[in-house]
C-alpha positions as CSV (number, residue, x, y, z in Angstrom):
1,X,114.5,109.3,95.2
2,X,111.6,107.2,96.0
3,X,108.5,108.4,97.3
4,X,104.7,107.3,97.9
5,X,101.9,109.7,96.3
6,X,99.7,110.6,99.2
7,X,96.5,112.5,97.3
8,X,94.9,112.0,94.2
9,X,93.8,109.2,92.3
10,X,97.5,107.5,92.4
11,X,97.7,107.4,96.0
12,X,99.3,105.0,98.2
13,X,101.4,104.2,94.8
14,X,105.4,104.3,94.7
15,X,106.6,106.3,92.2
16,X,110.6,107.3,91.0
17,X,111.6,110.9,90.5
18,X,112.3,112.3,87.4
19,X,112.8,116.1,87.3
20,X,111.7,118.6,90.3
21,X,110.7,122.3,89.5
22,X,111.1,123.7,92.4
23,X,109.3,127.4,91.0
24,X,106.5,125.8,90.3
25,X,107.1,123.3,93.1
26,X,106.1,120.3,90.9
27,X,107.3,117.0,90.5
28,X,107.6,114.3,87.4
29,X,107.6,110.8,88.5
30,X,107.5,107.1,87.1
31,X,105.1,104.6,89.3
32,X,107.3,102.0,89.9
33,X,104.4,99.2,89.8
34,X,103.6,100.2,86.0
35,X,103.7,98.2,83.0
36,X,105.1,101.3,80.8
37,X,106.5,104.6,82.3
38,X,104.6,106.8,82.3
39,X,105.6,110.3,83.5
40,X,103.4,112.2,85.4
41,X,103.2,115.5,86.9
42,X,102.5,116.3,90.4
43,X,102.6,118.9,93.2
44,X,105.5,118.7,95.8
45,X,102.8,117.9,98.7
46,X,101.1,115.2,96.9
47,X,104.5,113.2,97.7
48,X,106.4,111.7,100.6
49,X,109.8,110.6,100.5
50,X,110.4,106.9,101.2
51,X,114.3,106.6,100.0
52,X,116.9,108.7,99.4
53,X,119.0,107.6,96.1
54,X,121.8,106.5,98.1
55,X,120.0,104.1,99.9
56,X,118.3,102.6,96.8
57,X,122.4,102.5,95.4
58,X,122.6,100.4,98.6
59,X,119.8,98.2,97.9
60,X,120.2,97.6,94.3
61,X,123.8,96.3,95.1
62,X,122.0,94.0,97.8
63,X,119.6,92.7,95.2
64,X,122.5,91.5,93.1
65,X,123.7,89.2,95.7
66,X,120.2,87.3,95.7
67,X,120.0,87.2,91.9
């Protein structure tokens, strides 16, 4: 999924998901606007989902047409 970070000092970035622990309800993600990936680790409410994965399956295709 894609999602925006809405606190701390990444927000208003778009980030990927990596891995979700859901007992310690924590997320890893990859900003998408990075040079390197970098993975960091956040708290569920620090994110807000922008796309699901199958939309970005959707949109990726889509991008393939314009390339």
């Amino acid at each position: 999924d894609i999602v925006e970070i809405i606190s701390g000092p990444f927000k208003r970035e778009q980030a990927k998901i990596m891995r979700i622990d859901k007992t310690k309800e924590e997320v890893v993600v990859e900003l998408l606007d990075a040079a390197v990936p970098v993975p960091i680790t956040l708290k569920m409410d620090a994110v807000k989902t922008i796309r699901r994965e199958e939309e970005k399956e959707d949109e990726s295709e889509e991008e393939d047409e314009f390339q």
